[in-house]
RODO-2510 file (C-alpha; in nm, 4 decimals, decimal comma):
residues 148
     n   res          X          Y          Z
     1     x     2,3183     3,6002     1,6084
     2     x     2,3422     3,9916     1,4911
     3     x     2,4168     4,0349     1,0866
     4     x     2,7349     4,2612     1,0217
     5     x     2,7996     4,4598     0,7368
     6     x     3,0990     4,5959     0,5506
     7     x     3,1249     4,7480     0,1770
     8     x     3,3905     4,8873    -0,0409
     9     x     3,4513     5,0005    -0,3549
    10     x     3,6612     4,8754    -0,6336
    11     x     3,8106     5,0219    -0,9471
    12     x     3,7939     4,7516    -1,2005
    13     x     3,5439     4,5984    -1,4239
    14     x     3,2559     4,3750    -1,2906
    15     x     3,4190     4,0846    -1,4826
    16     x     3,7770     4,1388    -1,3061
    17     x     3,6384     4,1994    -1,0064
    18     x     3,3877     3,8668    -1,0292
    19     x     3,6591     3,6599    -1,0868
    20     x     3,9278     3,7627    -0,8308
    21     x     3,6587     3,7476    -0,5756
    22     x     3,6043     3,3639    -0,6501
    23     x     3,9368     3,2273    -0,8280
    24     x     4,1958     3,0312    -0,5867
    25     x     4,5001     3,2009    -0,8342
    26     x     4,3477     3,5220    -0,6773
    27     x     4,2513     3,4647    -0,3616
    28     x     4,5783     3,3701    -0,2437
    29     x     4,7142     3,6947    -0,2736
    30     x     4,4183     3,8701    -0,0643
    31     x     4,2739     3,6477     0,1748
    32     x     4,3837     3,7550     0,4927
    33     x     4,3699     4,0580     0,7623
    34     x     4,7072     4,1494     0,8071
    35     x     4,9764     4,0937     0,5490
    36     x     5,2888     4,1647     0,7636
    37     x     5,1661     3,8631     1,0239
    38     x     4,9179     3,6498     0,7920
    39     x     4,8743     3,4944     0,4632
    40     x     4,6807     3,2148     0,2434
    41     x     4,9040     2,9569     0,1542
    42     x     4,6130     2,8035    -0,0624
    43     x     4,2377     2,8194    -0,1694
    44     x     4,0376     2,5683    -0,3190
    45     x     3,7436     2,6935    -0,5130
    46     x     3,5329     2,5920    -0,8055
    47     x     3,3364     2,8022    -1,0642
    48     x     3,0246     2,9224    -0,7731
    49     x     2,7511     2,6999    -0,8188
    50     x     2,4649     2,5633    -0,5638
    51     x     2,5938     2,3358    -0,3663
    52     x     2,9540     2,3640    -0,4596
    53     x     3,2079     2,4203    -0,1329
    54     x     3,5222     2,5560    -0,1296
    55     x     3,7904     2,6046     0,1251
    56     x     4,0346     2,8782     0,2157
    57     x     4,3715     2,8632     0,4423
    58     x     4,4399     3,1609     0,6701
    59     x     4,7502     3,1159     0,8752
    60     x     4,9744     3,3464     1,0972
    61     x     5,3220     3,4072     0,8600
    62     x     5,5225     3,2287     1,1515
    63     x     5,2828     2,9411     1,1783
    64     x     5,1626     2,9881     1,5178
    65     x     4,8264     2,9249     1,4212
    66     x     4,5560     2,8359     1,1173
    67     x     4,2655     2,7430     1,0061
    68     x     4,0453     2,6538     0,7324
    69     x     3,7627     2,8673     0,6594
    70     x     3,5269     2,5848     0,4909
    71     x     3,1916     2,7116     0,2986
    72     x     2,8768     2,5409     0,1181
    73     x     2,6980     2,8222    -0,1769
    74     x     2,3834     2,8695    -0,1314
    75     x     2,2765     3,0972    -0,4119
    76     x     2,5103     3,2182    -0,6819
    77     x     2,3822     3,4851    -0,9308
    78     x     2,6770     3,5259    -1,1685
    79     x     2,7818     3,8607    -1,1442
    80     x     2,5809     3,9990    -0,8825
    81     x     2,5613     3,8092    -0,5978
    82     x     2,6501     3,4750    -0,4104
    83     x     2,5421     3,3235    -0,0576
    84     x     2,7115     3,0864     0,1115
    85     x     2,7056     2,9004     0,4693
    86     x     3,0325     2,8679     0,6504
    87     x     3,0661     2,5308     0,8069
    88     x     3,3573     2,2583     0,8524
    89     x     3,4477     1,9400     0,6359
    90     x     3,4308     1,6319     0,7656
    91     x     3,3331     1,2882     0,5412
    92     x     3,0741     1,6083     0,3944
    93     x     2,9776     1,9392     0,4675
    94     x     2,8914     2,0416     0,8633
    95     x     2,6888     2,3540     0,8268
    96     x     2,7743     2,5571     1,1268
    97     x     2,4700     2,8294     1,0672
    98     x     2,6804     3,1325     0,9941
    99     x     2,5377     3,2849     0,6458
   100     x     2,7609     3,5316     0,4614
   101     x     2,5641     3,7367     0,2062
   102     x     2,7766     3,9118    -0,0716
   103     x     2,6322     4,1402    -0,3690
   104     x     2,8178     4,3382    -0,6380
   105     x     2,6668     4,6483    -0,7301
   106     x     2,7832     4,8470    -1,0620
   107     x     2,8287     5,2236    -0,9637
   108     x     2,9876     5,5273    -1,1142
   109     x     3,2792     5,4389    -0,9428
   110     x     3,3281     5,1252    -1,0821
   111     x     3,2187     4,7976    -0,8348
   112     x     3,0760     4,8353    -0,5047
   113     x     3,1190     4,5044    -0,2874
   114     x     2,8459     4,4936     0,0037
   115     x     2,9292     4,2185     0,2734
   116     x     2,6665     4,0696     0,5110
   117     x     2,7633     3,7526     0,7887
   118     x     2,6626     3,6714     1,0143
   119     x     2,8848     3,7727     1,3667
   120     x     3,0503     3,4880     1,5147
   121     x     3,0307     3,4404     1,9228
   122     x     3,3885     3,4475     1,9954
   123     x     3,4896     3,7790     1,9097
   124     x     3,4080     4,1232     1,9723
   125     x     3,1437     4,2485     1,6632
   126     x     3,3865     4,5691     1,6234
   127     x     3,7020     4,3134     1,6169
   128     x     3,4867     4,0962     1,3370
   129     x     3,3710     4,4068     1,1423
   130     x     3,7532     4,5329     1,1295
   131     x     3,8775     4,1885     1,0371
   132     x     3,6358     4,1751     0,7204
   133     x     3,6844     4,5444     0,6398
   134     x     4,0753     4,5131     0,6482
   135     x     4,0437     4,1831     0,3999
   136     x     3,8083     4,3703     0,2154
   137     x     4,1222     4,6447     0,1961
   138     x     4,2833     4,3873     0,0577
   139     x     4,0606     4,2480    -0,1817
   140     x     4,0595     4,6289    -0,3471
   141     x     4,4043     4,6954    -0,3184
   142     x     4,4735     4,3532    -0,5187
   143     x     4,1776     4,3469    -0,7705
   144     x     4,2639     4,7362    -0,8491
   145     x     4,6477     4,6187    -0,9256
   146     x     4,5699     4,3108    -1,1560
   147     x     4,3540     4,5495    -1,3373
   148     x     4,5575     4,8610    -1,3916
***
């Protein structure tokens, strides 16, 4: 399994930035690829702690097709970084071996995001690396807003 990377920038405070990366009210409104064909109806999330899983829904607008993307934390450095293993509920967590890596970085130019998962065997690494960029567009283009 190869590791992938994406990064971006955001202008916004570490604190803002922190908690639209993690917060379900937030998440809703950036959680997806494409906005004119998807969107995420709903996130559940906790406060990031060890242990803790949390669950987003990505689904095509005209509800062709969805799915759950289901994770377990690892590591959480308030902050500055968290880790966490994607996987699938069931009666408890099914760790399906993908790790997703994600640090926060103070710069100049506000707060750089730096991505690392782990690629997935379905899909093209380009097609993945586009698909994380573009929510990653997202991400920036909502944190930036609530901020301003």
């Amino acid at each position: 399994m190869s590791k992938l990377k994406v990064s971006i920038t955001i202008s916004a405070p570490l604190e803002t930035v922190w908690d639209s990366l993690w917060n379900p009210i937030h998440i809703v409104h950036w959680a997806f690829a494409d906005e004119a064909t998807w969107h995420c109806p709903w996130a559940k999330w906790e406060s990031p702690k060890v242990g803790g899983i949390f669950t987003t829904r990505m689904e095509a607008r005209d509800g062709s097709f969805g799915f759950d993307l289901t994770a377990q934390y690892t590591s959480v450095e308030p902050m500055k970084s968290m880790s966490y293993t994607l996987g699938e509920m069931k009666e408890y967590f099914l760790d399906a071996g993908r790790v997703v890596d994600i640090t926060l970085e103070e710069t100049p130019e506000w707060v750089k995001i730096i991505e690392t998962f782990d690629a997935e065997e379905l899909n093209s690494e380009e097609m993945q690396k586009a698909g994380w960029e573009a929510i990653l567009g997202n991400f920036k283009k909502y944190t930036e807003s609530i901020y301003s």
